[in-house]
PDB file as gemmi writes it, atoms N, CA and C in Angstrom:
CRYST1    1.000    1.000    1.000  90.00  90.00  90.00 P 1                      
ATOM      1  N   UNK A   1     -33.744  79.279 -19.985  1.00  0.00           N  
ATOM      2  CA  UNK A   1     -33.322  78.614 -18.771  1.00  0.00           C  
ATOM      3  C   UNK A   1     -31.787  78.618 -18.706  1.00  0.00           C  
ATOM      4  N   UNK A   2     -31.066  78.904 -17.640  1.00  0.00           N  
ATOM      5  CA  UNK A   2     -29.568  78.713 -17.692  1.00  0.00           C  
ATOM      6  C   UNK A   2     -29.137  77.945 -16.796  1.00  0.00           C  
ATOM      7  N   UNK A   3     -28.752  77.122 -17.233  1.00  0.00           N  
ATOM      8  CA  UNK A   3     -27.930  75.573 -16.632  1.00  0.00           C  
ATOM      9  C   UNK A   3     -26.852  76.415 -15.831  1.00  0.00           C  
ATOM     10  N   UNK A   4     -26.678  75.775 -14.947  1.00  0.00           N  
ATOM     11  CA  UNK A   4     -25.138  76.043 -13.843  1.00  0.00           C  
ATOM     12  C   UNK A   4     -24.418  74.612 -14.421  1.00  0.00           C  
ATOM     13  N   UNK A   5     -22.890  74.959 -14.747  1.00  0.00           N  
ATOM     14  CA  UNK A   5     -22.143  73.947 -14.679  1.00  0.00           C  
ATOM     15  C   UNK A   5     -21.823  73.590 -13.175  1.00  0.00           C  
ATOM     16  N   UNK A   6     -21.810  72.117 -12.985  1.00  0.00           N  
ATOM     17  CA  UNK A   6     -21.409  72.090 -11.234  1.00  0.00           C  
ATOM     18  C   UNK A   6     -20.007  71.861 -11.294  1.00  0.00           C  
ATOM     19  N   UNK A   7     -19.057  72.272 -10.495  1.00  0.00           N  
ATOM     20  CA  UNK A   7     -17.550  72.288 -10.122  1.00  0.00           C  
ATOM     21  C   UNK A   7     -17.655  70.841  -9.244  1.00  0.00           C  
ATOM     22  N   UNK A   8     -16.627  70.253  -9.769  1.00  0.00           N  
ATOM     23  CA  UNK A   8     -16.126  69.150  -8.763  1.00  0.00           C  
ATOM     24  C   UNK A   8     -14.578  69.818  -8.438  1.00  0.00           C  
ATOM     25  N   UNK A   9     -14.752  69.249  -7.048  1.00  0.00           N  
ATOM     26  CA  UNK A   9     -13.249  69.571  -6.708  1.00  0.00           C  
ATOM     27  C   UNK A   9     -12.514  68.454  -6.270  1.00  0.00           C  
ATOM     28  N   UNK A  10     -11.351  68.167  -6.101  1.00  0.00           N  
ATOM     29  CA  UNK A  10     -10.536  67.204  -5.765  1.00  0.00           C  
ATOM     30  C   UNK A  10     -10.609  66.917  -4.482  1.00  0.00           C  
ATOM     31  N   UNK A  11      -9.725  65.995  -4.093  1.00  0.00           N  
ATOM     32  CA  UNK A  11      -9.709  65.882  -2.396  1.00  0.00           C  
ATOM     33  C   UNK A  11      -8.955  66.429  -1.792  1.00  0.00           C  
ATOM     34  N   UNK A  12      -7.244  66.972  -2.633  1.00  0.00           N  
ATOM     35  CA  UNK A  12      -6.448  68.242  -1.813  1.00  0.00           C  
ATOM     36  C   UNK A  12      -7.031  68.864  -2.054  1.00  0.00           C  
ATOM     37  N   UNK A  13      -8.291  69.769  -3.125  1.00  0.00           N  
ATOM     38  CA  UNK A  13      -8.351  71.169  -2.654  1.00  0.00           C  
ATOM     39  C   UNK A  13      -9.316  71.092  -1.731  1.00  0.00           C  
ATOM     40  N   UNK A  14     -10.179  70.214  -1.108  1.00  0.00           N  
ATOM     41  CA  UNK A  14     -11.436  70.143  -0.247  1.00  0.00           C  
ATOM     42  C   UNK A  14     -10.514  70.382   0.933  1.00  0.00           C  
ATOM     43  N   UNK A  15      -9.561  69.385   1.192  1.00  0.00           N  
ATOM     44  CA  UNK A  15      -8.588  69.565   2.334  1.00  0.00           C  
ATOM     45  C   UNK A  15      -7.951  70.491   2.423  1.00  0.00           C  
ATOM     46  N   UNK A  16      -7.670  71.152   1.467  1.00  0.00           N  
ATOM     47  CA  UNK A  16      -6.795  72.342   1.929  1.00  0.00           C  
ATOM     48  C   UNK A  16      -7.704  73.585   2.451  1.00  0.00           C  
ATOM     49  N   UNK A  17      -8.947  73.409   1.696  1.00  0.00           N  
ATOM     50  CA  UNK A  17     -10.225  74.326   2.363  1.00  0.00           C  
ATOM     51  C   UNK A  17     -10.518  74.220   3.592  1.00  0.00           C  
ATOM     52  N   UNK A  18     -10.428  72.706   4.128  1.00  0.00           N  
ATOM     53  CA  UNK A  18     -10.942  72.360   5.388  1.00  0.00           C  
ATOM     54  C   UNK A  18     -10.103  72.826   6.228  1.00  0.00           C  
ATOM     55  N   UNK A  19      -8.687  72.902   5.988  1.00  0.00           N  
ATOM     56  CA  UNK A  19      -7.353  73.097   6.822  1.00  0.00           C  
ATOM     57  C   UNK A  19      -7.297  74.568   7.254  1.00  0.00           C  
ATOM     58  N   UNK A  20      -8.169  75.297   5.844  1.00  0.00           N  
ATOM     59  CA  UNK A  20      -7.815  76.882   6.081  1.00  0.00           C  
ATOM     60  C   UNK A  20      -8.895  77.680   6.872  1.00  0.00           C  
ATOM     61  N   UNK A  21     -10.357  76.773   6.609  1.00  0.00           N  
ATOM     62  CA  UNK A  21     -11.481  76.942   7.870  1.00  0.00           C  
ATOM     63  C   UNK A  21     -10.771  76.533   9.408  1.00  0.00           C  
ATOM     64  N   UNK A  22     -10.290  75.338   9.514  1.00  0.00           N  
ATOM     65  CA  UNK A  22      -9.901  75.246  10.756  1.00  0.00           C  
ATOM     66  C   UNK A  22      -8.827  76.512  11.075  1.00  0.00           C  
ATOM     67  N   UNK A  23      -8.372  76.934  10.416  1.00  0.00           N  
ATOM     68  CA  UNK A  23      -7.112  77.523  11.297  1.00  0.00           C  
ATOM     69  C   UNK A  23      -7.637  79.015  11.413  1.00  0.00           C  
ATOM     70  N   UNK A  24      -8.981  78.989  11.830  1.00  0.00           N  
ATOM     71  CA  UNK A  24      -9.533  80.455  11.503  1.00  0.00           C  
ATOM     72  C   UNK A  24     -10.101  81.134  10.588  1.00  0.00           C  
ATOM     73  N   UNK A  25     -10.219  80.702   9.322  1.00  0.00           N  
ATOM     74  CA  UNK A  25     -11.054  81.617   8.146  1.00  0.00           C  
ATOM     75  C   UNK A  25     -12.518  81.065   8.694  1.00  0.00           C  
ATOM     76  N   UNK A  26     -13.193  82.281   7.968  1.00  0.00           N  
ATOM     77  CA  UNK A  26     -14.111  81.762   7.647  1.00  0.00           C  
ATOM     78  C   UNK A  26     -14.773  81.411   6.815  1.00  0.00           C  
ATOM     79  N   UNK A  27     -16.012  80.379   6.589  1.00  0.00           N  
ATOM     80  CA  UNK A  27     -16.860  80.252   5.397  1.00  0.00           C  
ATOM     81  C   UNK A  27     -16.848  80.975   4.150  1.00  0.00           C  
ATOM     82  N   UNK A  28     -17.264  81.848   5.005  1.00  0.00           N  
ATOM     83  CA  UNK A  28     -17.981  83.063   3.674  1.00  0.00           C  
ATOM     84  C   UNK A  28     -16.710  83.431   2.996  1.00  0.00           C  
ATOM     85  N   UNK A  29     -15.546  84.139   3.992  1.00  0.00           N  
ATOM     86  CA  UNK A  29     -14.369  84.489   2.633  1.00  0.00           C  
ATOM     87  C   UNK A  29     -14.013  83.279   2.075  1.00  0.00           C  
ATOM     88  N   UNK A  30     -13.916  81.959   2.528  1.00  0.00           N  
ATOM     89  CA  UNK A  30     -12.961  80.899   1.854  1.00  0.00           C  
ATOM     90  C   UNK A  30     -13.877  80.968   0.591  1.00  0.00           C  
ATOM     91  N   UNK A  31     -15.065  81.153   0.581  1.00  0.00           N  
ATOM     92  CA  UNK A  31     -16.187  80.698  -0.238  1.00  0.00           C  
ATOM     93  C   UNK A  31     -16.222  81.814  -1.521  1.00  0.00           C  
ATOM     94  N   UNK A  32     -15.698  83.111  -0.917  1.00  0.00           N  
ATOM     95  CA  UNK A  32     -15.599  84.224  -2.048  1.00  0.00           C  
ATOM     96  C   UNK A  32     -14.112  84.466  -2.829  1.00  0.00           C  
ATOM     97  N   UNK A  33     -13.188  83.894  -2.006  1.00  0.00           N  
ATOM     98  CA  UNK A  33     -11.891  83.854  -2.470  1.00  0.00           C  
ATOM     99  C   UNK A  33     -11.743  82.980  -3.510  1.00  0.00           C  
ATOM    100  N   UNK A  34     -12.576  81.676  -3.049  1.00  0.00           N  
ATOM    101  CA  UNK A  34     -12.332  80.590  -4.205  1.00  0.00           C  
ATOM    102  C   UNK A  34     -13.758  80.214  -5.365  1.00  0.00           C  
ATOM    103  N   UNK A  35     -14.737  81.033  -5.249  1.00  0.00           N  
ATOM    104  CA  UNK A  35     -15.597  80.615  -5.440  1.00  0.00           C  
ATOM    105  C   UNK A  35     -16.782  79.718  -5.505  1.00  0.00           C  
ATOM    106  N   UNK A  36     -16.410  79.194  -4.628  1.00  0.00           N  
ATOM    107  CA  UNK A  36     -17.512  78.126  -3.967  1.00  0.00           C  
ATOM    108  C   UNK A  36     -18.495  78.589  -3.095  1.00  0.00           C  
ATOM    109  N   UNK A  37     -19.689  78.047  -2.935  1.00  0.00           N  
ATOM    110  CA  UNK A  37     -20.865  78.350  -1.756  1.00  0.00           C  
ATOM    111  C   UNK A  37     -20.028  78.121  -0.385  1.00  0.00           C  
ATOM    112  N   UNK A  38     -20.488  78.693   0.794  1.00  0.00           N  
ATOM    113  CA  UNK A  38     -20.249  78.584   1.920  1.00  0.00           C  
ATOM    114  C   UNK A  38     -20.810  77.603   2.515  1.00  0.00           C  
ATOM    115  N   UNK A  39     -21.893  76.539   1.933  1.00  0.00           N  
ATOM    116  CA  UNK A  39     -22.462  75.406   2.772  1.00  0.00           C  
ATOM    117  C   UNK A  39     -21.537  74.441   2.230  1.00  0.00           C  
ATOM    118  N   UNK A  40     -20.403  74.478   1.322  1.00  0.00           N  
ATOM    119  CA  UNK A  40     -19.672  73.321   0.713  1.00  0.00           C  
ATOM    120  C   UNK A  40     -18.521  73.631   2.118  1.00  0.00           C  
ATOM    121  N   UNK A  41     -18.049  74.351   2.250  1.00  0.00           N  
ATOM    122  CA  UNK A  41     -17.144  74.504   3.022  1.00  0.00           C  
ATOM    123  C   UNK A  41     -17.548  73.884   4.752  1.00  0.00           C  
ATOM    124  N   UNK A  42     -18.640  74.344   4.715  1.00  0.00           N  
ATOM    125  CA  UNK A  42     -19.000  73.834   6.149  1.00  0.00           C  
ATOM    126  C   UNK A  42     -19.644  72.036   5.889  1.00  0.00           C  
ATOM    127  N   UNK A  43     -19.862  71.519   4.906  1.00  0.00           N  
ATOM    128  CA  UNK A  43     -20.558  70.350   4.270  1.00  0.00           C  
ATOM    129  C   UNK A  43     -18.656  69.380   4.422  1.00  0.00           C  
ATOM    130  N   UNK A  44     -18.119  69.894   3.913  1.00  0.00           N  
ATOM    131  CA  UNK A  44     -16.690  69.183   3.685  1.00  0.00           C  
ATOM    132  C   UNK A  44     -15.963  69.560   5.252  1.00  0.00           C  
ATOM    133  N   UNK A  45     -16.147  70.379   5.883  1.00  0.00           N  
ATOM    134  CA  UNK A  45     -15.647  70.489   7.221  1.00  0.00           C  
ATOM    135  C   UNK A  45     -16.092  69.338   7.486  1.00  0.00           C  
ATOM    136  N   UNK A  46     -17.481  69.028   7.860  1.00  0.00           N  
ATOM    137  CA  UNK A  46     -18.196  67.967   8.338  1.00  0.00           C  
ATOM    138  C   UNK A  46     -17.761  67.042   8.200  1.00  0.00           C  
ATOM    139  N   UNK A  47     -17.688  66.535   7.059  1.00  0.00           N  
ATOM    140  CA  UNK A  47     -16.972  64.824   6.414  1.00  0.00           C  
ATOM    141  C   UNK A  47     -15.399  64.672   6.826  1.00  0.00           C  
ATOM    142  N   UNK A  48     -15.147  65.923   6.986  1.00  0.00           N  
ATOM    143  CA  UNK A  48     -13.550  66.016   7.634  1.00  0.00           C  
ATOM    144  C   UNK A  48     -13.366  65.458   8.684  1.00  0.00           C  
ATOM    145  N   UNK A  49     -13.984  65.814   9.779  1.00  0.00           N  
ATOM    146  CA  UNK A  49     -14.422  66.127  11.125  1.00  0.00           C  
ATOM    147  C   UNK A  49     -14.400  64.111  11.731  1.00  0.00           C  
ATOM    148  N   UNK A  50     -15.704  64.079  10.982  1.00  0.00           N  
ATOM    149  CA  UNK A  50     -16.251  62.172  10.884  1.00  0.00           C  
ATOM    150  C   UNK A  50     -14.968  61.448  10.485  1.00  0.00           C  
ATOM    151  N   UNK A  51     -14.067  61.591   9.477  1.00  0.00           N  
ATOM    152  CA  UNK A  51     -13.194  60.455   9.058  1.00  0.00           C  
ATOM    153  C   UNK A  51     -12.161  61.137   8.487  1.00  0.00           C  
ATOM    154  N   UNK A  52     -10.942  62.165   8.908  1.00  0.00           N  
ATOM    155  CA  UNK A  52     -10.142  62.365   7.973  1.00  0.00           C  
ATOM    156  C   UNK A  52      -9.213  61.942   7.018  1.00  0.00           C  
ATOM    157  N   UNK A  53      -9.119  60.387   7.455  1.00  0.00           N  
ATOM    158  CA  UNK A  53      -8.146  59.976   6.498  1.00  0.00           C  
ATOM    159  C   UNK A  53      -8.820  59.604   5.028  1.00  0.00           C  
ATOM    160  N   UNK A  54     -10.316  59.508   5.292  1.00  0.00           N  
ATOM    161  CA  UNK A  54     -11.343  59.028   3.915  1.00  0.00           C  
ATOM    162  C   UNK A  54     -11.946  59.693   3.408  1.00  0.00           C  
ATOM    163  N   UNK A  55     -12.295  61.081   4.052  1.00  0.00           N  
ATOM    164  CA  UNK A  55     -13.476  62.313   4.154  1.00  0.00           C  
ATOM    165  C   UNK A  55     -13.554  62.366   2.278  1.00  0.00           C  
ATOM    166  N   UNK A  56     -12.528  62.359   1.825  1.00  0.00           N  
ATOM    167  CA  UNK A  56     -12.487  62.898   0.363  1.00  0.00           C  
ATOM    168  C   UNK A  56     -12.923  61.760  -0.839  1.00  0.00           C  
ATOM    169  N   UNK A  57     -12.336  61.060  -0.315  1.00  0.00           N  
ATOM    170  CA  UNK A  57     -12.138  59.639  -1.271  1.00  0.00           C  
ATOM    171  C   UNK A  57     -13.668  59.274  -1.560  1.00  0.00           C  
ATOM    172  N   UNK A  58     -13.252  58.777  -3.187  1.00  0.00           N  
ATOM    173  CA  UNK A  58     -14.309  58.613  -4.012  1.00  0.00           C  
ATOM    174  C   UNK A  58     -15.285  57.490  -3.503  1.00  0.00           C  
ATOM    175  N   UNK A  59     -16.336  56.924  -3.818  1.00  0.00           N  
ATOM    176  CA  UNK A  59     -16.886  55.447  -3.527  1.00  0.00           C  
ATOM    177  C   UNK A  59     -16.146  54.566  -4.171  1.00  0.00           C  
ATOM    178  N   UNK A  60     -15.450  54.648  -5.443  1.00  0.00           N  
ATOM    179  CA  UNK A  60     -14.404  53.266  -5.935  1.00  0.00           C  
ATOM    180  C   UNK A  60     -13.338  52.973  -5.341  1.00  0.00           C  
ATOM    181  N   UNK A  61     -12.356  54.143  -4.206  1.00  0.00           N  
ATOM    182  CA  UNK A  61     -11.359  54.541  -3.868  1.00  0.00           C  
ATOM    183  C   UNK A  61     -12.128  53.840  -2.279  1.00  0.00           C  
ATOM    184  N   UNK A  62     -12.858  53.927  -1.947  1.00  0.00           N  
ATOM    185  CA  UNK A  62     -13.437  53.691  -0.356  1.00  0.00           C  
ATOM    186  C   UNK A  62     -13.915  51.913  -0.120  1.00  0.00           C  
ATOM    187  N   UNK A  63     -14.368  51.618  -1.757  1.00  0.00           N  
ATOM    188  CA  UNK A  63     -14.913  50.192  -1.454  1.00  0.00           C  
ATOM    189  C   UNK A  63     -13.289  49.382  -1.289  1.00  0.00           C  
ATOM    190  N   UNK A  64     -12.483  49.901  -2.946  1.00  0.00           N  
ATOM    191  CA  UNK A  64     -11.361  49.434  -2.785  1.00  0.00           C  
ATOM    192  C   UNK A  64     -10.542  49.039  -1.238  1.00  0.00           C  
ATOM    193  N   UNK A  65     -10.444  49.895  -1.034  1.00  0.00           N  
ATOM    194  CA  UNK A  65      -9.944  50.462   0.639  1.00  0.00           C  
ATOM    195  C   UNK A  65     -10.369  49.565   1.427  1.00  0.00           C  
ATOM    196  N   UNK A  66     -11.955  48.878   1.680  1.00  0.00           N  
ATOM    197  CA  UNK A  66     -12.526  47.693   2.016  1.00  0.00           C  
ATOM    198  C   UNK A  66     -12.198  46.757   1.942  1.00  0.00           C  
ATOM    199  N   UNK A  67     -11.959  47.089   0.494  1.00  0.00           N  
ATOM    200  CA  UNK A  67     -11.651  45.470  -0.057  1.00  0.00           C  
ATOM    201  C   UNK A  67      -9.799  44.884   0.539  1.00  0.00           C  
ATOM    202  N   UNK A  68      -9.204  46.013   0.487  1.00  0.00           N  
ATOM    203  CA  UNK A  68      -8.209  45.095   0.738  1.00  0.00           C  
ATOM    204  C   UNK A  68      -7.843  45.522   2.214  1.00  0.00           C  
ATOM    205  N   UNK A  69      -8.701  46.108   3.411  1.00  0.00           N  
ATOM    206  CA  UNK A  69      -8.866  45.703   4.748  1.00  0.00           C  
ATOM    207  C   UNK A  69      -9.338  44.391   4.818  1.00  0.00           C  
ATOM    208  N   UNK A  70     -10.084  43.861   3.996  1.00  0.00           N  
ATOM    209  CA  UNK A  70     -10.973  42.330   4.216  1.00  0.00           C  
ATOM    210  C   UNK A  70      -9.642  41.558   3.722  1.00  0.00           C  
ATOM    211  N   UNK A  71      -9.065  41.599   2.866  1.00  0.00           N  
ATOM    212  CA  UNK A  71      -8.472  40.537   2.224  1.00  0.00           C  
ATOM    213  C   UNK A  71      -6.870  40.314   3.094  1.00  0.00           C  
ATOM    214  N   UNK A  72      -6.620  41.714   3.520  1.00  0.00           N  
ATOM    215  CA  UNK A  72      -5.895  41.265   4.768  1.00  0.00           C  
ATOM    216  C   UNK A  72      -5.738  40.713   6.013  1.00  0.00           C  
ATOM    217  N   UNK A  73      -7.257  40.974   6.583  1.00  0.00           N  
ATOM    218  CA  UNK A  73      -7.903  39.959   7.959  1.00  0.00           C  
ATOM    219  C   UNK A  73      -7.862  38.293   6.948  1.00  0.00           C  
ATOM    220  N   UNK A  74      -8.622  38.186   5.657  1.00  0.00           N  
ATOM    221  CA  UNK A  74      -8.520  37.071   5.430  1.00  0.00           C  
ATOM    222  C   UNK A  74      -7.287  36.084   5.288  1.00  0.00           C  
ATOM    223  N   UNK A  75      -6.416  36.757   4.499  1.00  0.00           N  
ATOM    224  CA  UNK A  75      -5.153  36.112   4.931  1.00  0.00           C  
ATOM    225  C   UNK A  75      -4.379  35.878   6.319  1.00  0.00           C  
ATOM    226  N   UNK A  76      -4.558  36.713   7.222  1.00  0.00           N  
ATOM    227  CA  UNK A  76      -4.329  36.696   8.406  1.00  0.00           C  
ATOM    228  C   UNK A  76      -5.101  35.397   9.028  1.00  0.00           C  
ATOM    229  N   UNK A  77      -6.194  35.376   9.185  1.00  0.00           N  
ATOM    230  CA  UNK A  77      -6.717  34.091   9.249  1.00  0.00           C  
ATOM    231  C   UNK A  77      -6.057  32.642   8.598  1.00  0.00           C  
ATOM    232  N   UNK A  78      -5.926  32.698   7.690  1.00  0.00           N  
ATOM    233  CA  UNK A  78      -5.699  31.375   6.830  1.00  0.00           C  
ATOM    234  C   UNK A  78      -4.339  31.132   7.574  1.00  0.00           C  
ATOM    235  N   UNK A  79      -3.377  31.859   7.589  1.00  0.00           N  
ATOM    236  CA  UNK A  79      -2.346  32.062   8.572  1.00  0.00           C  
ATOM    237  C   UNK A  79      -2.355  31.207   9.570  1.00  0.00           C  
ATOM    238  N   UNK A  80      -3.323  31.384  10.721  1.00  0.00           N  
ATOM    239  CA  UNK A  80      -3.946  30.942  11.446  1.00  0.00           C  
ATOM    240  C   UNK A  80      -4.079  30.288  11.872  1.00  0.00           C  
ATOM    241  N   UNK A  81      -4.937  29.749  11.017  1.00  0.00           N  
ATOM    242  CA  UNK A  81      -5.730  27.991  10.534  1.00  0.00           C  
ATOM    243  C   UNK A  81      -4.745  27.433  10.026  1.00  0.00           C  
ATOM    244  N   UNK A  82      -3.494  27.634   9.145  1.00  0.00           N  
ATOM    245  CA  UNK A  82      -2.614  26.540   8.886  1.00  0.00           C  
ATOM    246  C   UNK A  82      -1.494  26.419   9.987  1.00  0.00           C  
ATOM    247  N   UNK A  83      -1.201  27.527  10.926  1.00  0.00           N  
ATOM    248  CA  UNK A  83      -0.671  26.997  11.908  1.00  0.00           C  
ATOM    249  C   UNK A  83      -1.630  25.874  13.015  1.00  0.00           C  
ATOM    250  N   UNK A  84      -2.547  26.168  12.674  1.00  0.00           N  
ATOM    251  CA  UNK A  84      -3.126  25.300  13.600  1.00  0.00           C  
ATOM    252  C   UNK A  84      -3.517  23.828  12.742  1.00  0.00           C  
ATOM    253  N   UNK A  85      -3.396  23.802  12.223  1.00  0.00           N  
ATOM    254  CA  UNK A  85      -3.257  22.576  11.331  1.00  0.00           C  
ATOM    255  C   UNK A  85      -1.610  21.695  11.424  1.00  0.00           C  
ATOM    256  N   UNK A  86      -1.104  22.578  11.309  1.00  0.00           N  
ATOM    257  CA  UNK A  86       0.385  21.975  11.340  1.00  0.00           C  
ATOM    258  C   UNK A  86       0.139  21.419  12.682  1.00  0.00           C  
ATOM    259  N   UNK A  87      -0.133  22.706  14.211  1.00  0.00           N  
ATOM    260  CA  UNK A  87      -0.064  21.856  15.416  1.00  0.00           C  
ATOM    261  C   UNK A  87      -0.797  20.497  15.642  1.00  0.00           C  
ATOM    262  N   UNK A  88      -1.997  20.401  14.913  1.00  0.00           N  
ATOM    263  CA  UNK A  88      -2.617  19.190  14.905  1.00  0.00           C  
ATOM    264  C   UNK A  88      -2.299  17.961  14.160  1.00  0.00           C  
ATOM    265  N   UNK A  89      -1.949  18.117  13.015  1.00  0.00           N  
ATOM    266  CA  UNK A  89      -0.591  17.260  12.467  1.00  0.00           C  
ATOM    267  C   UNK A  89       0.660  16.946  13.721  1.00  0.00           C  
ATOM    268  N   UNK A  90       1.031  17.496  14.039  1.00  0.00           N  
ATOM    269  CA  UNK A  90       1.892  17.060  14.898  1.00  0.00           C  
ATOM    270  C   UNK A  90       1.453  16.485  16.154  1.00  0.00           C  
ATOM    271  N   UNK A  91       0.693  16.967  16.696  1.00  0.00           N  
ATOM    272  CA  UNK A  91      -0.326  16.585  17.747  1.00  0.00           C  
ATOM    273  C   UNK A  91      -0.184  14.640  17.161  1.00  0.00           C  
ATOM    274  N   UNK A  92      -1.313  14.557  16.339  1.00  0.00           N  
ATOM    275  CA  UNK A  92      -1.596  13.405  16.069  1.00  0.00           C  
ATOM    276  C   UNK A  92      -0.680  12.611  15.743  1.00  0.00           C  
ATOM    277  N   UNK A  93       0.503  12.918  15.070  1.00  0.00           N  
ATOM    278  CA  UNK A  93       1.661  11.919  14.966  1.00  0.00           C  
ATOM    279  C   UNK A  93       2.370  11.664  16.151  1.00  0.00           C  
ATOM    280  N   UNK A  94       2.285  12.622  16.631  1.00  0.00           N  
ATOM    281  CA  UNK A  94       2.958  12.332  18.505  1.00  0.00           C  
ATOM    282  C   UNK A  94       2.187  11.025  19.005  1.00  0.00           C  
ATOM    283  N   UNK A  95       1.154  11.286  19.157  1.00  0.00           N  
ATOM    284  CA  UNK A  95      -0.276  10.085  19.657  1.00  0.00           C  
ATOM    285  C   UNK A  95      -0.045   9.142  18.490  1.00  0.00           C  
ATOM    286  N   UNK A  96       0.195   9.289  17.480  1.00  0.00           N  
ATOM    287  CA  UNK A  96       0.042   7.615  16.899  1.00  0.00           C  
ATOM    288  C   UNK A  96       1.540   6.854  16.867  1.00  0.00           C  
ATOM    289  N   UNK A  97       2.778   7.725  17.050  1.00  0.00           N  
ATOM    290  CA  UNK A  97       4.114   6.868  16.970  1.00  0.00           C  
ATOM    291  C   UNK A  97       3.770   6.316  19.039  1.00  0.00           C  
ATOM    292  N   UNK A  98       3.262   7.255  19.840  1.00  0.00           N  
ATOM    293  CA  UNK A  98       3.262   6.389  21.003  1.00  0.00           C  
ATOM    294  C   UNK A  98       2.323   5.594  21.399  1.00  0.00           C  
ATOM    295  N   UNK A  99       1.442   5.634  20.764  1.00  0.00           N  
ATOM    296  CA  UNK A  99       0.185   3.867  20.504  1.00  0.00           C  
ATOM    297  C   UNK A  99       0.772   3.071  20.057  1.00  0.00           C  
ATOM    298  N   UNK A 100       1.639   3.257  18.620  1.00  0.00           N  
ATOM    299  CA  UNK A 100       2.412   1.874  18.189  1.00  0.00           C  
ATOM    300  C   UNK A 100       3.519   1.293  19.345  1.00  0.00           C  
ATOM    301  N   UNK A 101       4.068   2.254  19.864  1.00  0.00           N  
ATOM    302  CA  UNK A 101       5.171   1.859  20.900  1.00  0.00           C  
ATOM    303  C   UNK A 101       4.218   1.175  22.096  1.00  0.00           C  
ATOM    304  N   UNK A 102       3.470   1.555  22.686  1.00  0.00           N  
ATOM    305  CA  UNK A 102       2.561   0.744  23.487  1.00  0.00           C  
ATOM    306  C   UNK A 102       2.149  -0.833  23.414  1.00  0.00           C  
ATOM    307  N   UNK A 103       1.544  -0.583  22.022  1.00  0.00           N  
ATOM    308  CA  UNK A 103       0.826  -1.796  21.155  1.00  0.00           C  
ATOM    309  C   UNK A 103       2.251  -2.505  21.313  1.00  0.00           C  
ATOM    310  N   UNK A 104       3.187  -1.862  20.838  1.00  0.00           N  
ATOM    311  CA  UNK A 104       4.533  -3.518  20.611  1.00  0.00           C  
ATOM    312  C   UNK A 104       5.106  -3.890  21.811  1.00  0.00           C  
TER     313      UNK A 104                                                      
END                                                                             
């Protein structure tokens, strides 16, 4: 039986594949020049196509990426909420120094 080692490739060389399909090559030579199948080339076009700024990036590199889109809306929020806390602090001291002035 003979095992195939599988090639991983990086995310510049996927991109630079994708860059050199778009600008006119095709499949099949990019695929014989560099040695890769021709459905990887059209498979990584694809993912190109859907999201280029992520197309490549790993799943640890993509959750990451998540993670600190979330943690920036979250701070943005808290932001937020303590300005609006301060206004209500102030709010309420406004209303209670002019009840006492009333009251006396």
């Amino acid at each position: 039986m003979i095992k195939h080692k599988i090639k991983r490739y990086d995310a510049e060389f996927k991109t630079m594949i994708v860059k050199l399909y778009l600008s006119g090559r095709s499949a099949i030579s990019l695929a014989e020049e560099y040695g890769m199948s021709r459905i990887a080339v059209h498979r990584w076009h694809k993912k190109y196509l859907a999201d280029p700024a992520n197309a490549f990036l790993g799943k640890r590199k993509k959750r990451q990426r998540n993670l600190t889109e979330e943690l920036a809306k979250a701070t943005h929020r808290v932001s937020e909420l303590e300005a609006e806390v301060k206004i209500l602090k102030l709010t309420v001291s406004y209303y209670t120094k002019t009840e006492i002035r009333k009251g006396a």
